[in-house]
C-alpha positions as CSV (number, residue, x, y, z in Angstrom):
1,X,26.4,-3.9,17.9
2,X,28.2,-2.9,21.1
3,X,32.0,-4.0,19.6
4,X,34.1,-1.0,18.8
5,X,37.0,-1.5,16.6
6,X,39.9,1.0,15.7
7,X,40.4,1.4,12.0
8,X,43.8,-0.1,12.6
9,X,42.1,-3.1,14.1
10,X,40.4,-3.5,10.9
11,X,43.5,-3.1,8.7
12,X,44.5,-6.5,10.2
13,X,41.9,-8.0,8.8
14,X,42.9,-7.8,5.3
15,X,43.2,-11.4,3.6
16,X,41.3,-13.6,1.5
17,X,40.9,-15.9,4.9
18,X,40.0,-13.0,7.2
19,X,38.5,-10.3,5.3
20,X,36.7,-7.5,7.0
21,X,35.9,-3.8,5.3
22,X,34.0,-0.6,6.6
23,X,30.7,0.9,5.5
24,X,29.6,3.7,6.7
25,X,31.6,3.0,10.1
26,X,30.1,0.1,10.6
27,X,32.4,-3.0,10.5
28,X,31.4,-6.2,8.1
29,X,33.2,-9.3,8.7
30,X,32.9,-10.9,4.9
31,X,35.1,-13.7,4.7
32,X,32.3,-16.1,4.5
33,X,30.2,-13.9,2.4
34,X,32.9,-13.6,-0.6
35,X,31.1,-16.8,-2.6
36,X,28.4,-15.5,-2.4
37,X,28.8,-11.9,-3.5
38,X,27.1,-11.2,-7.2
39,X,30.1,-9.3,-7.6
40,X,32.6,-12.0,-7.3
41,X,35.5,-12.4,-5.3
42,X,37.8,-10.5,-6.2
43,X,36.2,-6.7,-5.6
44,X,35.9,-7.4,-2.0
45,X,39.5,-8.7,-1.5
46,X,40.3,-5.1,-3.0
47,X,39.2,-3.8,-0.2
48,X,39.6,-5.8,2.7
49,X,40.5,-3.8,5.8
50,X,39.7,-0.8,4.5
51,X,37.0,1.8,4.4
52,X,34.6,1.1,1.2
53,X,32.0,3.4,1.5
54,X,32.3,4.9,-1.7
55,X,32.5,1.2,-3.2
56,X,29.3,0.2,-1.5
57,X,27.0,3.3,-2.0
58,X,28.6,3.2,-6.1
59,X,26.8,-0.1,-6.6
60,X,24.6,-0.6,-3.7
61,X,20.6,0.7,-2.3
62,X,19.3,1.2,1.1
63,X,17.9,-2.3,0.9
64,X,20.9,-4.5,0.7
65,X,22.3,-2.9,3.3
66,X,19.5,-3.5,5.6
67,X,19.2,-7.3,4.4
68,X,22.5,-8.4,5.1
69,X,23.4,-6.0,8.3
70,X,22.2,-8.8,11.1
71,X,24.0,-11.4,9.4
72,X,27.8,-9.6,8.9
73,X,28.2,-6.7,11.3
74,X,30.8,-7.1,13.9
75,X,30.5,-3.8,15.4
76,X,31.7,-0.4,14.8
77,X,34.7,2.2,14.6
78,X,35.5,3.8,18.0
79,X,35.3,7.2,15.8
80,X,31.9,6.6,15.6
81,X,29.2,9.0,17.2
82,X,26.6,7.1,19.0
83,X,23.4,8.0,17.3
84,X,20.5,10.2,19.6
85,X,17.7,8.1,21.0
86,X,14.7,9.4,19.2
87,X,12.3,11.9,19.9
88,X,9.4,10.5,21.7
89,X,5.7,11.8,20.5
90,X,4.3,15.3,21.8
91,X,2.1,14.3,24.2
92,X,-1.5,16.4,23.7
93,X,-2.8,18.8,26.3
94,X,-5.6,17.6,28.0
95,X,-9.3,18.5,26.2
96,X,-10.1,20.7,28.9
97,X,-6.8,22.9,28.2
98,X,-7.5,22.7,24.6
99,X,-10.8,24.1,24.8
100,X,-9.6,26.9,27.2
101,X,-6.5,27.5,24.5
102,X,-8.8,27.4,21.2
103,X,-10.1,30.7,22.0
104,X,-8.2,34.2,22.6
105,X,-9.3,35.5,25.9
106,X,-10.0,39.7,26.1
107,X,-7.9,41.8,27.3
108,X,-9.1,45.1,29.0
109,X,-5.7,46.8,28.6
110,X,-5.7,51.0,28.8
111,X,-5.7,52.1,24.8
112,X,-6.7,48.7,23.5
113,X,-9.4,47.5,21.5
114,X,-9.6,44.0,20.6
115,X,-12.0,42.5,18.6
116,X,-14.0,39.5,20.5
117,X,-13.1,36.1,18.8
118,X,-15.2,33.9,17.4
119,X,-17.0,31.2,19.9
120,X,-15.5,28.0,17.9
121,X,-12.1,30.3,17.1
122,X,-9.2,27.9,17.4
123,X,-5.3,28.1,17.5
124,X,-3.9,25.8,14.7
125,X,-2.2,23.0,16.0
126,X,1.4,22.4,16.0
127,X,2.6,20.1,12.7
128,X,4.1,16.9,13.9
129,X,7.6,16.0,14.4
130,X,9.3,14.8,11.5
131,X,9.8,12.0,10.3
132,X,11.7,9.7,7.2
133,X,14.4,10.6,5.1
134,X,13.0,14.1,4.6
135,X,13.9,14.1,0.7
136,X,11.9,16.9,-0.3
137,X,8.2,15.2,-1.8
138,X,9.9,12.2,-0.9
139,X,7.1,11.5,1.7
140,X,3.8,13.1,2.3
141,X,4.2,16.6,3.6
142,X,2.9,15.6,7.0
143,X,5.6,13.4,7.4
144,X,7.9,17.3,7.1
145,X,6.5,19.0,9.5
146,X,3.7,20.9,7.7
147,X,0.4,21.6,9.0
148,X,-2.4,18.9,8.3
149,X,-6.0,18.9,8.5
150,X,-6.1,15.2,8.3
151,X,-3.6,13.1,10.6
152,X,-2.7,13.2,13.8
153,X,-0.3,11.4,16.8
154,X,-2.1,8.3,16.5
155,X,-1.5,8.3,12.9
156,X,2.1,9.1,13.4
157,X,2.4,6.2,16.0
158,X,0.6,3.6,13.5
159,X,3.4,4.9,10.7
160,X,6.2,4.2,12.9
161,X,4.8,0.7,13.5
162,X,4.5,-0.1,10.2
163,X,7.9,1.4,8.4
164,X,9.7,-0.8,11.5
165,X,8.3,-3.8,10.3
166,X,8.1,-3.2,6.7
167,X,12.1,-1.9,7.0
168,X,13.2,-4.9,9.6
169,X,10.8,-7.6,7.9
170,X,9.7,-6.9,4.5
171,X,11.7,-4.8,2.4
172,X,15.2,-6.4,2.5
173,X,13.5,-9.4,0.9
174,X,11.2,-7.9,-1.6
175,X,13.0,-8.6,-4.3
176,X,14.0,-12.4,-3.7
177,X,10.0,-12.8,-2.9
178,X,9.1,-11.3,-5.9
179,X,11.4,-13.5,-8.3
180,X,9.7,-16.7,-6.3
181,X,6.5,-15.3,-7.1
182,X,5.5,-16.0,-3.5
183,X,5.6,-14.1,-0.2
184,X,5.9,-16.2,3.2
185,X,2.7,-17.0,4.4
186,X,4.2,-16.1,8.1
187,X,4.2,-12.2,7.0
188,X,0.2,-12.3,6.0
189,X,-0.5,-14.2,9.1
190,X,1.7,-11.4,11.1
191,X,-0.3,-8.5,9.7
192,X,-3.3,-10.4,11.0
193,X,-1.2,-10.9,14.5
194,X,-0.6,-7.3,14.4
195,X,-4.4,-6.4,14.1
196,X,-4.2,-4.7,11.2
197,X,-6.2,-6.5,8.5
198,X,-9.9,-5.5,10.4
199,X,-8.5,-1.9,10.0
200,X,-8.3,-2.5,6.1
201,X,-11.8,-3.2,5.1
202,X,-13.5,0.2,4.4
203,X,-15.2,0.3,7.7
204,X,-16.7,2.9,9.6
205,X,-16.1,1.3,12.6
206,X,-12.9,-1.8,13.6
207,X,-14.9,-5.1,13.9
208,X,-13.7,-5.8,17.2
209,X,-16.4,-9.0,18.3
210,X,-14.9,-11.0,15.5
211,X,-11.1,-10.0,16.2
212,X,-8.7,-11.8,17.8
213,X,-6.1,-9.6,17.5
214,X,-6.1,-5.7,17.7
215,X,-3.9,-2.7,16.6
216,X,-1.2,-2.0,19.2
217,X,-0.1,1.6,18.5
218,X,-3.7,2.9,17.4
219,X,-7.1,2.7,20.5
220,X,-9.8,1.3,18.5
221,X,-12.3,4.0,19.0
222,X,-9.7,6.2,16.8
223,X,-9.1,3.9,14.4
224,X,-10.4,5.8,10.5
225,X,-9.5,5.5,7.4
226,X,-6.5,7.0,7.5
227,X,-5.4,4.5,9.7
228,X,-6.3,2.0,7.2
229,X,-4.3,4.4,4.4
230,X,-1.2,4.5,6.5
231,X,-0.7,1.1,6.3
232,X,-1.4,0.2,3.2
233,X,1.1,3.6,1.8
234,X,3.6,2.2,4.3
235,X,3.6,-1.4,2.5
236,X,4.1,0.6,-0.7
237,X,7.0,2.1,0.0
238,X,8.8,-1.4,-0.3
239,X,8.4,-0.6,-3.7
240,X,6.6,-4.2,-4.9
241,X,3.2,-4.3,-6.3
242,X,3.4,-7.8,-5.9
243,X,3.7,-7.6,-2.1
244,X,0.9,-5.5,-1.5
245,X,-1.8,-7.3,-3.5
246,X,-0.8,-10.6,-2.1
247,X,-1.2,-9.2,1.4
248,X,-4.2,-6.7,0.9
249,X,-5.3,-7.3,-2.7
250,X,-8.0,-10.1,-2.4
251,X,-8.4,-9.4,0.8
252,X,-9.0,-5.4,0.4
253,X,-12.7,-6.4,-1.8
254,X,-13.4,-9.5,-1.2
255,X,-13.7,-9.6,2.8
256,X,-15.8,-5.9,2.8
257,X,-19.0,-7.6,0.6
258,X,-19.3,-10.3,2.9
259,X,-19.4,-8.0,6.0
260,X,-21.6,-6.2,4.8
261,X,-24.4,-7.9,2.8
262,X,-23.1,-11.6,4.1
263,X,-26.0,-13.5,7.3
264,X,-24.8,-13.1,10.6
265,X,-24.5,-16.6,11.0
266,X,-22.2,-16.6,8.1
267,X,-20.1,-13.7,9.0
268,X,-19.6,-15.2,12.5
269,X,-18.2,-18.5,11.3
270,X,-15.9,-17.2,8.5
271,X,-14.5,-13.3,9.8
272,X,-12.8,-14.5,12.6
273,X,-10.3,-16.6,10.7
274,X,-9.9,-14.1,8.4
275,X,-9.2,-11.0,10.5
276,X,-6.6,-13.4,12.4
277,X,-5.0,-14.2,9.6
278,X,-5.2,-18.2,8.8
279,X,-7.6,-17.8,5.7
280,X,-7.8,-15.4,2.9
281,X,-10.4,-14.9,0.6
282,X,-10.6,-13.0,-2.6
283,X,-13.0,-11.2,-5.1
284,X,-14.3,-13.2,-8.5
285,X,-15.9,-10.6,-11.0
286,X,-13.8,-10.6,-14.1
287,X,-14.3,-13.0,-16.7
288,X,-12.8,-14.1,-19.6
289,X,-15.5,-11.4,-21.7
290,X,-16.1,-9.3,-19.4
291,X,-14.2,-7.1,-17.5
292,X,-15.0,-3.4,-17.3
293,X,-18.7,-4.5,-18.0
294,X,-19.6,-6.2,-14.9
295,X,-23.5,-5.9,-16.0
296,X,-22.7,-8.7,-19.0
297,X,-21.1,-11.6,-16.9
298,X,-21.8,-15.2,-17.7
299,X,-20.9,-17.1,-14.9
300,X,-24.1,-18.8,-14.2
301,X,-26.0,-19.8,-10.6
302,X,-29.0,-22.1,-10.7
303,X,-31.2,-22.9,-7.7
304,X,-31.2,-27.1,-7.0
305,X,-34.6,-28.8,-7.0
306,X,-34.5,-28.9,-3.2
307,X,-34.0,-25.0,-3.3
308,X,-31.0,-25.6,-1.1
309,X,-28.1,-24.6,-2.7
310,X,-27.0,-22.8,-5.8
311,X,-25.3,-24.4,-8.5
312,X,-22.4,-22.4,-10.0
313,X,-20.5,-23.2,-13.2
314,X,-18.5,-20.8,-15.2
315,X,-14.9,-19.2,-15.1
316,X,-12.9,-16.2,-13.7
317,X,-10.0,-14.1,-14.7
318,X,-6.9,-12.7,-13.4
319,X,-8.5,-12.7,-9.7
320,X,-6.0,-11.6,-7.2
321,X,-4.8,-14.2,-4.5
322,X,-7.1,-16.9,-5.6
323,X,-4.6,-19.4,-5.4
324,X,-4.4,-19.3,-1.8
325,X,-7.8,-18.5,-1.0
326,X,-10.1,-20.7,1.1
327,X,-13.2,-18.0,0.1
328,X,-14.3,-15.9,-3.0
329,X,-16.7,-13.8,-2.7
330,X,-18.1,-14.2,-6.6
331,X,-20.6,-12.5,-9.1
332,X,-23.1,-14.8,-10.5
333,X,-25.8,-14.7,-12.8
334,X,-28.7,-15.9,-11.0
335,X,-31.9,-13.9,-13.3
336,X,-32.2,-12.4,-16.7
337,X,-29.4,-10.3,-18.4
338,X,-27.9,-6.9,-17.9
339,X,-26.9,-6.0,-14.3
340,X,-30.6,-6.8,-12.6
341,X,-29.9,-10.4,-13.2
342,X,-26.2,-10.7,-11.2
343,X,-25.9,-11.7,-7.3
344,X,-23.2,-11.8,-4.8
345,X,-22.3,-15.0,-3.5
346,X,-19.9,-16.6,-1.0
347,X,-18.2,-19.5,-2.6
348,X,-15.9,-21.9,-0.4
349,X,-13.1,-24.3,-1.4
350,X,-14.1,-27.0,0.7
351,X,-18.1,-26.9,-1.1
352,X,-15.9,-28.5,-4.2
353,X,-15.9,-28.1,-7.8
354,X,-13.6,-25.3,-7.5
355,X,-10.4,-25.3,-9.0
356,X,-7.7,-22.5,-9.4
357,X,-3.8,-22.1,-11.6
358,X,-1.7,-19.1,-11.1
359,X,-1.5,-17.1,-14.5
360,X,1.8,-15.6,-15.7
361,X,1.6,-11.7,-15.7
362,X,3.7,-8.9,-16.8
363,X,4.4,-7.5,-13.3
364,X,2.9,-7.8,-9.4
365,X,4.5,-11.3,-10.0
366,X,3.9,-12.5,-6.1
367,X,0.2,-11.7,-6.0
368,X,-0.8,-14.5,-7.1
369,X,-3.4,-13.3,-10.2
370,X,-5.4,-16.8,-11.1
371,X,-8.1,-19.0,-13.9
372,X,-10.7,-19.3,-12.0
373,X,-13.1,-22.7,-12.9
374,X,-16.2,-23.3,-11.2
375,X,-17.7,-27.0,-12.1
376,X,-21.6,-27.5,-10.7
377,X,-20.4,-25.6,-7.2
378,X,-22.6,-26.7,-4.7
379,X,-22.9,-23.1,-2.5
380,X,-26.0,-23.2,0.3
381,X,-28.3,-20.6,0.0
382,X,-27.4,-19.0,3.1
383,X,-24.0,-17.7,1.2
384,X,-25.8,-15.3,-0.6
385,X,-24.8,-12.2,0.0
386,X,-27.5,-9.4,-0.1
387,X,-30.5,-10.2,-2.1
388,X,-31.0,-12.4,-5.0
389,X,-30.4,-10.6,-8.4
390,X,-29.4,-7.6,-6.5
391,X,-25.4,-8.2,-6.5
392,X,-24.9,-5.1,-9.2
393,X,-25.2,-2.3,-6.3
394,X,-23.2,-3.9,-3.7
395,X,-20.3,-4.5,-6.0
396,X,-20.3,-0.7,-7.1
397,X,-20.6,0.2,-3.7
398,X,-17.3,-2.0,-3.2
399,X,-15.3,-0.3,-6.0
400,X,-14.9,2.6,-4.0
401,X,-13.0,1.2,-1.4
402,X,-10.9,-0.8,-4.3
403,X,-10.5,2.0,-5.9
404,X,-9.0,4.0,-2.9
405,X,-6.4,0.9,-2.2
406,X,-5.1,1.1,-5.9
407,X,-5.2,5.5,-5.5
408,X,-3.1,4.8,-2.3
409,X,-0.8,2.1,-3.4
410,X,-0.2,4.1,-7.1
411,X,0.5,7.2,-5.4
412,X,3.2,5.7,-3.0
413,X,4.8,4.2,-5.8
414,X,5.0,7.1,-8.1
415,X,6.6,8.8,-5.0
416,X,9.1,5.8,-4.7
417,X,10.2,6.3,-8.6
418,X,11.0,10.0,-7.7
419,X,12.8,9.2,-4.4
420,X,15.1,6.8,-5.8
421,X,15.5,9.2,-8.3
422,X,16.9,11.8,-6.5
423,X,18.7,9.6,-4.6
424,X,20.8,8.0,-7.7
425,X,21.0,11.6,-9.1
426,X,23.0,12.8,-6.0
427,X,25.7,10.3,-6.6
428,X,25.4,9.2,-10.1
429,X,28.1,11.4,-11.9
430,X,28.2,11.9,-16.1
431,X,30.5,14.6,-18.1
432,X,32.5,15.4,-14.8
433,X,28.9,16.1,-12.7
434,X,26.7,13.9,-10.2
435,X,22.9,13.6,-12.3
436,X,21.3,16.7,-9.9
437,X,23.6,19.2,-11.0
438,X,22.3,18.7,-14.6
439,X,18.5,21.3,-15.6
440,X,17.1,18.2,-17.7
441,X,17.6,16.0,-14.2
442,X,16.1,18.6,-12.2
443,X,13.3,19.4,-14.3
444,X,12.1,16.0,-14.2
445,X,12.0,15.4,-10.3
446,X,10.2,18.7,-10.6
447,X,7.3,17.2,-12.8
448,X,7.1,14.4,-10.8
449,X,6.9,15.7,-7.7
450,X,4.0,18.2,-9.0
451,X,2.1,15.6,-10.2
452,X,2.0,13.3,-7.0
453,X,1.9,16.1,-4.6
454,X,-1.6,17.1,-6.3
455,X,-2.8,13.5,-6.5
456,X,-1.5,13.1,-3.0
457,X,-4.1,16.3,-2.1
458,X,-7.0,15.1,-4.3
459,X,-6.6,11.5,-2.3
460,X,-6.8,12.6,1.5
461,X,-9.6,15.2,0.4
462,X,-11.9,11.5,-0.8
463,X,-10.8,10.1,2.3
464,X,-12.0,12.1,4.5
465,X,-15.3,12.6,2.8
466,X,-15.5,8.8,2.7
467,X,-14.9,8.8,6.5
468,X,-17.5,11.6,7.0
469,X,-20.1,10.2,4.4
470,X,-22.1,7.2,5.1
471,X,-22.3,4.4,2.3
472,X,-25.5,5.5,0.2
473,X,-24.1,9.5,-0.1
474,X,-20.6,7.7,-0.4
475,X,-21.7,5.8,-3.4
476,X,-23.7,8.4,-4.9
477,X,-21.2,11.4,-4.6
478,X,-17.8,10.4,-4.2
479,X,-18.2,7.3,-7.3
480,X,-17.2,10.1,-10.3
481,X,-14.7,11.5,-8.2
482,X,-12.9,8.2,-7.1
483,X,-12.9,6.6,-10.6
484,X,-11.1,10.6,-12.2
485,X,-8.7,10.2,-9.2
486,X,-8.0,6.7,-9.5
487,X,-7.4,7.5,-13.6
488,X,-5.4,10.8,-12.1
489,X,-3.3,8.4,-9.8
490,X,-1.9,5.5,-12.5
491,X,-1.0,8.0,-15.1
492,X,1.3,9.9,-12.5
493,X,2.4,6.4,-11.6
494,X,3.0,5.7,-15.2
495,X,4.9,8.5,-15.4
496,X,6.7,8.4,-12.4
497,X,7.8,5.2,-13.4
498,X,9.2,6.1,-17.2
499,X,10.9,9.2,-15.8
500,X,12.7,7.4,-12.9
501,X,13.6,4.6,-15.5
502,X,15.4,7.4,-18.1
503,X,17.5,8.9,-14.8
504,X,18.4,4.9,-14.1
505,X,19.2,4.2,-17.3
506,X,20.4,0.8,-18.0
507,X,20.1,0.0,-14.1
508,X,16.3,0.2,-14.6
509,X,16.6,-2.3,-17.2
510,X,18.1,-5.2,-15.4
511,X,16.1,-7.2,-12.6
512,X,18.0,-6.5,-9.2
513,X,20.7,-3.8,-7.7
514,X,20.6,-0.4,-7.4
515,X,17.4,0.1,-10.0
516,X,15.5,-3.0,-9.2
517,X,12.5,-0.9,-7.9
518,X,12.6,1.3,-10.8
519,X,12.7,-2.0,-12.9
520,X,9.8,-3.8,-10.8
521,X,7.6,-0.9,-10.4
522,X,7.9,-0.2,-14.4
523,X,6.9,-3.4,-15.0
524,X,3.5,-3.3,-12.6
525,X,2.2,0.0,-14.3
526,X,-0.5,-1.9,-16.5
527,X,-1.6,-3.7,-13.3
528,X,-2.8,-0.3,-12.2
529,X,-3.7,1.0,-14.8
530,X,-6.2,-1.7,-16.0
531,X,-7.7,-3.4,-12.8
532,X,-10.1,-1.4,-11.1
533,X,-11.4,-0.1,-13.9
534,X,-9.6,1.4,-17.2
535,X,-8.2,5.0,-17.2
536,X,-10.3,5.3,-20.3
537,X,-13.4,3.9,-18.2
538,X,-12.8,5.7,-15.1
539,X,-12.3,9.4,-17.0
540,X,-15.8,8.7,-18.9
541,X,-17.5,7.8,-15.6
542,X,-16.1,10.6,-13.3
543,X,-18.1,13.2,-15.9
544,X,-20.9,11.1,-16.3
545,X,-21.6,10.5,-12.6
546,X,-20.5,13.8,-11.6
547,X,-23.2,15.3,-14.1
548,X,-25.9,12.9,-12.7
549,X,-25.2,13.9,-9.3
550,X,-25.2,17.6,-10.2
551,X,-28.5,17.9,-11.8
552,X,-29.8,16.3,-8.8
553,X,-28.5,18.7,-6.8
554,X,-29.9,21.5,-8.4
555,X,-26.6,22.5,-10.8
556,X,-27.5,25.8,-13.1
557,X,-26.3,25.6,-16.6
């Protein structure tokens, strides 16, 4: 806003027909706004023309602040100090400098002796510049200028990209999207416009040929799985399980099968629209009886007479995003029992017989979870993915990468339950104190912060094996410790979550205000917790394939 006001100018401004107030020195014009305040009426025309900082920030987050800012600023107190442009990004040396820096050079000085470095000695590099709200553990450490192994400037451009756009775009209207059950289509087709939905499937490399859009802030070349991890953490911080698995849920392990194993011819005609944004497409493996135990699935798949196309009938459960979705990407039984009998198949709306209804769910209410009903499918042959009766392997291969998303997405969230913690307990006041002041506060933002911070570690150590391991070593290695992380991840989240709610109190109890993350994030626990693979399930596996992968490796008992 480029109007400056004095406070007395604002004082004018005090009347039920004219009413203007002061936030933070920012000035709000609210006459129009008064009807439709929660609050009603008459706490606003309390103070009008005055400063009501204290009001605000009492009843008020971050977020409805930012949702209503464009609409009702009129500018700003002279007073106020214009803020510092930002600091751009340290530019790195060039390689050849870096290669002549990475190694101490001799010296030949009169009573010296120094010892010769190492060949491949190097200087650590400089942390980057910081960046958020620098709430201690209230971000990654990276983001607080602490060394890291693991991200670098193009990472911190891709972050920057993404919390604009999630701050500007998304968050302010989390909330009202969630209670509609439905995100604008407009924001999935942007994250396709912004290029970022090829960087999100699990891929070693960006699938560039089949993309009509690519990543701005990020040269493809670079482009990791970090990268892909950024974004999806950044989405997360908008606090809204909801959000995230109706932009990346379906899309996250359904679109990564059909890459892989799906024809060429196939994969040319249906990525494009995908990675653009225009179409979505989803994953279909849980059934009504079977869950956890993929190997047992009913849905059946029987060759026609002409051996041209599969006939599918049978159901599907709670599948992310299927109520949008022009594509599924759907287990079938096409042999005997047990997992040697299952295949991968590519199912699309338009063959028919497919019909979908949105399910009613405890939490991620916007992510559209669906009843699946398949009614003598006609699929052609050539949208098999893989080979026939061979589906088992592919879709453990693919629960990696799912996994990963939900590790990502749980630890974010746990991380937002602490942050708005310590934010309410710095201005929440009981018995004559604000909530920090108090041991039994401190102690547990302490245990939350210990428990993310190591499941934060644990996470980047997977993903950069998984970006340094190809598939088969991938699969065979990192399985047992992806399912005891991703166990490790929704009980922090869980716990996160019930702390945060006990600092809230009754704010974490109603939908909306100053605890409505708290209150929405509580509620999506269970759909971490279960999906992916039970805590219960993943714990028993992450020994079991840990073992197996030991003794082949030679372990000594």
């Amino acid at each position: 806003m480029s109007k400056t006001f004095s406070s007395s100018d604002v004082a004018s401004h005090k009347t039920k027909n004219d009413l203007w107030i002061i936030v933070d020195e920012d000035v709000y014009d609210l006459t129009k706004f008064q009807e439709e305040h929660p609050g009603g009426q008459k706490i606003l025309q309390r103070v009008a023309g005055k400063d009501a900082s204290k009001q605000f920030w009492k009843y008020h987050n971050e977020g409805i602040l930012k949702k209503y800012k464009g609409q009702l600023q009129v500018g700003s107190l002279d007073s106020k100090k214009q803020a510092a442009p930002p600091t751009p990004p340290q530019t790195p040396p060039p390689k050849e400098e870096q290669e002549q820096a990475s190694a101490a050079q001799p010296s030949a000085e009169s009573g010296t002796v120094a010892p010769m470095p190492a060949a491949n000695s190097k200087i650590p590099s400089e942390p980057l510049d910081t960046y958020g709200s620098l709430i201690p553990y209230g971000d990654p450490s990276w983001y607080q200028s602490y060394h890291t192994p693991y991200y670098n400037s193009t990472h911190a451009a891709l972050r920057a990209e993404v919390r604009e756009w999630v701050e500007s775009s998304i968050e302010p209207y989390v909330t009202e999207w969630e209670e509609a059950k439905q995100v604008p289509p407009k924001i999935y087709k942007e994250l396709g416009e912004r290029g970022f939905i090829g960087g999100l499937l699990g891929l070693h490399a960006y699938p560039k040929e089949h993309s009509k859009y690519l990543p701005r802030s990020v040269p493809l070349e670079k482009w990791d799985h970090f990268h892909e991890l950024i974004v999806t953490d950044e989405l997360a911080r908008a606090g809204s399980g909801g959000l995230v698995w109706n932009l990346l849920g379906g899309l996250g392990i359904g679109c990564p099968p059909m890459v892989k194993f799906g024809k060429k011819e196939l994969v040319d005609r249906i990525l494009p629209g995908i990675l653009a944004g225009d179409k979505r497409i989803c994953l279909a493996i849980t059934e009504p009886d079977a869950g956890s135990d993929v190997a047992n699935l009913m849905c059946e798949s029987k060759l026609s007479e002409d051996g041209k196309h599969y006939i599918v009938n049978g159901e599907k459960k709670w599948i992310t995003n299927g109520v949008w979705c022009d594509y599924f990407t759907t287990a079938v039984r096409t042999g005997g029992p047990g997992m040697e009998g299952v295949s991968l198949l590519l199912i699309e709306r338009s063959h028919g017989g497919v019909s979908t209804r949105r399910m009613d769910c405890q939490g991620v209410w916007s992510s559209g979870t669906t009843y699946i009903t398949f009614e003598d499918t006609k699929v052609p042959v050539e949208n098999l993915l893989g080979k026939e009766n061979k589906g088992f392997r592919s879709i453990m291969t693919n629960f990696n990468h799912e996994r990963i998303g939900i590790i990502i997405q749980a630890v974010r969230f746990a991380r937002v339950c602490y942050e708005e913690s310590v934010r309410y307990a710095h201005k929440r006041q009981t018995f004559g104190k604000k909530l920090i002041d108090h041991p039994v506060i401190r102690l547990k933002l302490a245990h939350m912060a210990r428990q993310v911070e190591a499941t934060q570690a644990w996470l980047d150590s997977l993903v950069y094996q998984a970006q340094n391991m190809d598939e088969t070593e991938a699969m065979l290695k990192l399985g047992g410790a992806i399912a005891g992380c991703k166990a490790q991840a929704t009980t922090t989240f869980e716990f996160c979550a019930r702390e945060a709610s006990q600092i809230f109190g009754g704010l974490s109890y109603s939908r909306g205000g100053q605890g409505a993350k708290v209150e929405r994030l509580y509620r999506d626990v269970r759909a971490y917790a279960i999906p992916g693979g039970s805590e219960e399930i993943m714990l028993d596996l992450s020994i079991r394939q840990a073992l197996r992968v030991h003794k082949v490796m030679g372990m000594k008992l």
